[in-house]
N, C-alpha and C positions, 0 to 999 in steps of 0.2 A: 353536287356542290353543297357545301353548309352556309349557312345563313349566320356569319358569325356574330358584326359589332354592326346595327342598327342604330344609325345616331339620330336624336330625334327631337334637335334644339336645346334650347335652353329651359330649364324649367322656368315655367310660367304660364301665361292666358293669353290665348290668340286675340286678339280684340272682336266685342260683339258689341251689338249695341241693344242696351236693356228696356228700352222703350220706344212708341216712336215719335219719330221726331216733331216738335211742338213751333207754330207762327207766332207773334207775338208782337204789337204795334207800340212803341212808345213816343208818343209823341213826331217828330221825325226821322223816326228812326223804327226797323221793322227786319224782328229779334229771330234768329233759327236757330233753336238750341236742342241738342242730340244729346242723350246719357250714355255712355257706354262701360264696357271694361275691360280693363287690358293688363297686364305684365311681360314685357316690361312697357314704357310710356310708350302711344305710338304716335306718328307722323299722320297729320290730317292734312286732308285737300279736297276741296269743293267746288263742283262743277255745277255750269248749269246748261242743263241739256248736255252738248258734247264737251263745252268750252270749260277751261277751268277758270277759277276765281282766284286771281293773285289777291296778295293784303294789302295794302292803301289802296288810297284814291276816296271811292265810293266804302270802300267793301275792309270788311276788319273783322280777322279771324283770330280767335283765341281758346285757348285749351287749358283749362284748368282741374286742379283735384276736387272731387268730390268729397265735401266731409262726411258723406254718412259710407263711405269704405272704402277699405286701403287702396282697391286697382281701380276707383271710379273716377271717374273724369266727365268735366263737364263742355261739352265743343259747343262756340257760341260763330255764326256769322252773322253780322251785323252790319247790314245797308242801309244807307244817310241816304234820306229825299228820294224812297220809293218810287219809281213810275210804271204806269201799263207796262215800257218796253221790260220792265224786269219780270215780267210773268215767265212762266217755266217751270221744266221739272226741275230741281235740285237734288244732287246726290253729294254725301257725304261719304268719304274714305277712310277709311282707320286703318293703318298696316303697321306691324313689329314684326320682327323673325319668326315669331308661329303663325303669321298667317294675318289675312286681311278680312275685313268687314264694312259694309258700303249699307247706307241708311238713302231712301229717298223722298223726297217729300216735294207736293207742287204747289206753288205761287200762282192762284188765280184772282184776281182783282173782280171777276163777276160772280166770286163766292163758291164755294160747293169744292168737291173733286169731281177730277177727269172722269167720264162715265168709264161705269165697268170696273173702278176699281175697287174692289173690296173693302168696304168699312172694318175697323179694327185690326188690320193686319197687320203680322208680323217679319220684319225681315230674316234672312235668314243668318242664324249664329252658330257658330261652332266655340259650348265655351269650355271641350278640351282637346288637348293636342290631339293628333292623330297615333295609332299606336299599329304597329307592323310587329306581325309573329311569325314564322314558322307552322304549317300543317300539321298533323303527327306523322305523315310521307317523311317529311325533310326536305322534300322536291320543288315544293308550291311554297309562295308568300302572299298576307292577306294584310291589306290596310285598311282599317277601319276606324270610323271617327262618327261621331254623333253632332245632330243638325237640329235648331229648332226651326220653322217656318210656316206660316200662315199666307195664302195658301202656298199647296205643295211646289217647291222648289224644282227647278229644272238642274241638272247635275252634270258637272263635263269634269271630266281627269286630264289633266296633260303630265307630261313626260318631259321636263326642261320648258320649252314657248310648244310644243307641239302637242296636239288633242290626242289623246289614248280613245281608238274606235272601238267596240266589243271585239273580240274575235278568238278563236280556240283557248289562245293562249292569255288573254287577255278578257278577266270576267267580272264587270261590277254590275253591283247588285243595289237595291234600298230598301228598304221594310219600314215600313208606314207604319205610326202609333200615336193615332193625334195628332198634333201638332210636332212631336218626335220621329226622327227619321237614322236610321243605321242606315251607314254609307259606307261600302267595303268596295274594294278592288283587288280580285285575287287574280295573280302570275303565276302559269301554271309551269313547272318543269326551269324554274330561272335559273341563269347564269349570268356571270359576276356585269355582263352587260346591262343588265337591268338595273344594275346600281345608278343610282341618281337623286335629284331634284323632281318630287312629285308635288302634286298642288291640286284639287279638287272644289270647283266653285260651284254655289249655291247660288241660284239665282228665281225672284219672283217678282211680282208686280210691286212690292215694297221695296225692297232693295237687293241686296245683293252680298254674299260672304266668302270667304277664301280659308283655306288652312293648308299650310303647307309641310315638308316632311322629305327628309334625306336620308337615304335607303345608300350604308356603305357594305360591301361586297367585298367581304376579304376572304383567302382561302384559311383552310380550315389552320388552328392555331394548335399545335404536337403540346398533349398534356408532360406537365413535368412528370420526372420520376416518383414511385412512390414508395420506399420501403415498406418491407413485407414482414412485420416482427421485427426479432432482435438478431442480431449475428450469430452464428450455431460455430462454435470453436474445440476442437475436437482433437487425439492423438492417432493417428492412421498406424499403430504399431506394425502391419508387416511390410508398407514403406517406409518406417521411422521417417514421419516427414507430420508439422502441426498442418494443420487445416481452418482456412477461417472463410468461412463462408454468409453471404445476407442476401436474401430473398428480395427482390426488386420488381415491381410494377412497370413496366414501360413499350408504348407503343413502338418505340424502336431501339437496334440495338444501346447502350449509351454507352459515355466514355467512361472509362473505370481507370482510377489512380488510387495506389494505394500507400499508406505515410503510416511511416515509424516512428513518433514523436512528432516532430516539421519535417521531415527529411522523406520526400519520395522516393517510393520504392521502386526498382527496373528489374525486370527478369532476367535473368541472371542465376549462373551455375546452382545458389542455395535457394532461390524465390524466383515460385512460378506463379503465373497470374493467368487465372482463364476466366472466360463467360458463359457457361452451359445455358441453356433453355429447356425447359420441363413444363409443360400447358401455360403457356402462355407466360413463367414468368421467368425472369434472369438471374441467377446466381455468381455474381462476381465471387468470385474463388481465390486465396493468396494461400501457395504452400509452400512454408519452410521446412527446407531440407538440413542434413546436417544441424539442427538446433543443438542449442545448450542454454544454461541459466541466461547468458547472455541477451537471449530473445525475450523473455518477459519484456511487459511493458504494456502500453497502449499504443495499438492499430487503429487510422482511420480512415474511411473509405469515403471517396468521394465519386458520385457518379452525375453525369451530365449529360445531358439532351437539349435542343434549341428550344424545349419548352420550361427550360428550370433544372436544378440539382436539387441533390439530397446527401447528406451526410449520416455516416454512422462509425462508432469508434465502439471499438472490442479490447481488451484485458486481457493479457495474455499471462498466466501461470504457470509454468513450464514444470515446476516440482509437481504442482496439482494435478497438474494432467498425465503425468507417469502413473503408471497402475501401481494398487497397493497390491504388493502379495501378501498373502496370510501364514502368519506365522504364530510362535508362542513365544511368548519371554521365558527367560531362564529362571529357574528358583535354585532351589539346595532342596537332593531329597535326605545328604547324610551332612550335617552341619561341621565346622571343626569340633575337633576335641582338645580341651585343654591337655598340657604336657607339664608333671614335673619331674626334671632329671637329675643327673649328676654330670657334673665338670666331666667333661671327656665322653660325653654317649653320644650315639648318632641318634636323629630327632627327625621322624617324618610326619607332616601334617596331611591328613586325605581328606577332601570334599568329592562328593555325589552329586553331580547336577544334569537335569533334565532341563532341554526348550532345543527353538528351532535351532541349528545352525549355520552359518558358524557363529560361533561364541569364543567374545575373547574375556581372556583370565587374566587378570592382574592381584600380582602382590605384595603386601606392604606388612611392614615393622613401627609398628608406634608414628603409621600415618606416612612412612617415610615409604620410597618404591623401593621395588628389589627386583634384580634378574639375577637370570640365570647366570654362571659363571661358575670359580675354579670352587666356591665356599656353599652357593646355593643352586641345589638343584632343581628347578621347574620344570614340571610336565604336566601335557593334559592329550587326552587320549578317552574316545569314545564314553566323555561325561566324567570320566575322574581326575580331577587336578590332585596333585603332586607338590610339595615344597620339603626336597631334603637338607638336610644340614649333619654334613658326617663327623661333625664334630662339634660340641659346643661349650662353651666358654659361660661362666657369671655373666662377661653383659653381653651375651646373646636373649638374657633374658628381655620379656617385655611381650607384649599384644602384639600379634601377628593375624591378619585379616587377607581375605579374597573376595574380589569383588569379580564378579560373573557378568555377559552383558549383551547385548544383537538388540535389530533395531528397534526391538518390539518390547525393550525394558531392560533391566540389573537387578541385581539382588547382591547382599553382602553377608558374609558371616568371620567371626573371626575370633579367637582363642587365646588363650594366655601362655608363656613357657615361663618355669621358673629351674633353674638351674642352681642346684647347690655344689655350693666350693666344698672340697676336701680336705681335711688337714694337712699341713704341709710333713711328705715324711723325708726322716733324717736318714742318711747315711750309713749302713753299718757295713762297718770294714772287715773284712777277714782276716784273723791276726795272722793264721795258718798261710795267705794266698802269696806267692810273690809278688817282689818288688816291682817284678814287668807286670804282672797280673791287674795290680794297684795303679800303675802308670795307666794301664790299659782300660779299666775302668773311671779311672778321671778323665783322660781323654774321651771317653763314652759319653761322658755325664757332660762333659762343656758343647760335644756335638749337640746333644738333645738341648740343652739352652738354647744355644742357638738356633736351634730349631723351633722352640717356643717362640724365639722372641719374634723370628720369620714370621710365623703363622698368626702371633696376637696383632701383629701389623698388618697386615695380610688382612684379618679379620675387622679391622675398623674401618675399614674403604667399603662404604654402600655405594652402588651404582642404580642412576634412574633410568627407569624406560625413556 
C-alpha cells in the first residue's frame, strides 16, 4: 500500500508552556499565572488535584495575549480569600487542534514544595507538530515529533482513546539529548487500517504535554497522462493512407479521441484509430485512408485516465507530405528564328528543348493563344515543337513566341515574321485565245477571288487554348 495524503492539521503551534508556572499573593487575592504558546488560541481548564476549577465564585480565570509575541498568551487563575483547604496540586491545560499541554504547580501554605520534586523543572512541550513520512520500503510509516522536559518525560501513544503497547508491528522509540527528546513511532508493513487519530503524551513530575496528528490512508492515486514529444505525422505511401501518431506516458491503458477542428473523429471506412504499446509507452495512432487536399487541417488528440488528461494538436499538410520527385525544367537548346517572307509562302517556326517530361508547349501571336487547326499547325514530338502556317498573308505578320513548361519551371522564346506584299499583277489577255477560252478564264479568276476572300476570313479567326 502507498502512503498517499497524510493530513497533519492546521498549520500552526501546538500549545507548550514557556516557563513555569509562578504564586503570587496580592493582598486578598492569590495570583497563578502560566506563559505559554500556541496557534491557533487554545481553551484553558484548571484543576486541582482531580477536580476542575469552574469561573466564578471564588475562582476567576483569564487568558490573555502576551505583548512581547504574536502566539504568547498569558493564563491567569485567581482565588479571592485563600484558605489552608485550598492547598494542592494545580494543573493547568492548554488544548487547540495540534495538540495539548498541561503546566503543574502546588499550593502549600507551610512553604516549600512537595518533597522529591525537582527544583527548576521543566514541563513537557512539543513546540512542533508531529510529522509522519514514508521509509525508503514504502511498507513502514514513522511519526515523529520533538519533546522538551525536565526531568525525563514518561511517553504513551494511543490510537483514537486506546494506548499503542510496543509490539512487532508497532515500534516507538526516544533519543535523549539534554533536556530534548525525539519521539517516533514507527508501523511496520501498514494498511489503510492504521489510518487514524494518533496522539502521544509527555508526562513528568512538572506537568504534562500532548500533540496530536491524523494519518489519512488512501489508495494509491493513477498519475495523469504525460506526452512524450510532439506528434510524428507522416505519408505511409505503400498504404496511401497519412499517419499521425504521439507518444504518451501512462500507467494505464487511456481513453483516446481524436477531433478534426471540434468535430470527433469515429473509426470508420477512411479513419482508423489504434493504441499500440512499445516499452512501456502508448502511441495513439489516427490513419487517414483515401486523403485528399480536403484533409489538411489541425488534428487534436485528447487522452484520458482517472488521474488527468493531456492534449495535443498536429498540422496536417497533405501537398507537403506527397514526395517530391526530381526533375529538370525545360529550357530551349535551339531558340526560334526569326522569318522574313513573301505573301503566299509556307512559314515553319522550330524550337529545340530539353527537361523532364511531360512538357507542355503553348503558342502565341503578339501575346494572343493559337491552336492547332485548319490555318496553324502545332506539333511537339520528342523535344521539338513545330508551328506551321501553309500559307501567309501581310497580317500574319507580327511576334510569334513558345512558351515550354512541367512542374519544375518554363522558359520562353519567341521571334518575329515579316511578310512582304507583292505587286498587284494585271491581267493579260490573249488576243489569239477564244471567246470560250476568255469566258473560261474569267470564270477561273472570279473562282480564285473567291477563294481569296474564303481564306482571308478564314485567316482572321484566332482560337484560344
Amino acid at each position: 500500500m502507498t502512503l498517499l495524503n497524510l493530513c497533519r492539521g492546521q498549520d500552526g503551534k501546538a500549545p507548550h508552556f514557556t516557563q513555569k508556572p509562578t504564586i503570587k499573593q496580592q493582598q486578598n487575592l492569590l495570583l497563578m499565572t502560566c506563559l505559554l504558546e500556541a496557534k491557533p488560541t487554545p481553551q484553558i481548564r484548571w484543576f486541582r488535584d482531580t477536580t476542575e476549577i469552574g469561573d466564578g465564585g471564588r475562582y476567576s480565570i483569564t487568558l490573555q495575549r502576551d505583548a512581547s509575541g504574536a502566539d504568547l498568551y498569558t493564563v491567569v487563575l485567581q482565588i479571592k480569600d485563600p484558605a489552608t483547604e485550598d492547598a494542592g496540586t494545580y494543573k493547568c491545560t492548554a488544548a487547540n487542534d495540534l495538540g495539548e499541554s498541561n503546566a503543574n504547580i502546588t499550593l502549600n501554605f507551610q512553604g516549600g514544595e512537595k518533597p522529591g520534586k525537582p527544583p527548576g523543572g521543566i514541563a513537557p512541550t512539543f513546540k512542533e507538530k508531529p510529522k509522519v513520512a514514508q521509509d525508503p520500503s514504502g511498507k513502514n510509516i514513522v511519526i515523529e515529533c520533538q519533546c522538551t522536559a525536565n526531568p525525563k518525560p514518561v511517553i504513551t501513544w494511543y490510537k483514537g482513546t486506546s494506548v499503542l503497547t510496543a509490539s512487532a508491528r508497532v515500534v516507538p522509540t526516544i533519543v535523549e539529548n539534554g533536556d530534548e527528546y525525539t519521539l517516533k513511532l514507527e508501523i511496520i508493513n501498514f494498511t489503510k487500517d492504521d489510518g487514524g487519530q494518533y496522539k502521544v503524551t509527555a508526562k513528568n513530575d512538572v506537568g504534562e504535554g500532548n500533540a496530536n496528528i491524523t494519518i489519512n490512508l488512501e489508495p494509491p492515486k493513477e498519475p495523469p497522462p504525460v506526452l512524450q514529444g510532439k506528434p510524428n505525422i507522416r505519408l505511409d505511401e505503400p498504404n496511401q493512407m497519412i499517419i499521425i501518431e504521439q507518444g504518451v506516458q501512462s500507467s494505464v491503458p487511456p481513453q483516446v479521441t481524436w477531433y478534426y477542428g471540434n468535430q470527433p473523429l469515429k473509426a470508420d471506412g477512411r479513419y482508423r484509430i489504434e493504441l499500440p504499446q512499445e516499452k512501456g509507452i502508448y502511441y495513439p495512432t489516427l490513419q487517414i485512408t483515401n486523403f485528399s487536399e480536403k484533409d489538411s487541417g489541425t488534428y487534436k488528440l485528447v487522452v484520458k485516465t482517472n488521474g488527468g488528461e493531456a492534449t495535443s494538436t498536429a498540422t496536417v499538410n497533405v501537398s507537403a507530405l506527397k514526395p517530391k520527385v526530381k526533375g529538370e525544367a525545360p529550357k530551349f537548346i535551339q531558340q526560334l528564328a526569326p522569318k522574313n517572307v513573301n505573301d503566299g509562302d509556307k512559314v515553319e517556326f522550330v524550337a529545340k528543348v530539353s527537361g523532364t517530361e511531360p512538357i507542355e508547349v503553348l503558342w502565341a501571336k503578339d501575346k494572343k493563344p493559337l491552336k492547332s487547326g485548319d490555318i496553324f499547325g502545332i506539333s511537339y514530338d520528342k523535344g521539338t515543337a513545330k508551328l506551321n502556317i501553309s500559307e501567309v498573308f501581310p497580317e500574319d505578320s507580327g511576334v510569334y513566341s513558345i512558351e515550354i513548361k512541367n512542374q519544375w519551371g518554363s522558359a520562353t522564346s519567341s521571334a518575329s515574321l515579316q511578310v512582304k506584299e507583292l505587286p498587284e499583277e494585271k491581267l493579260q489577255n490573249d488576243q489569239n485565245k477564244s471567246k470560250d477560252a476568255g469566258k473560261t478564264e474569267i470564270k477561273s479568276q472570279q473562282i480564285e477571288e473567291s477563294k481569296m476572300e474564303i481564306r482571308t476570313q478564314s485567316k482572321a479567326v484566332c482560337s484560344t487554348f
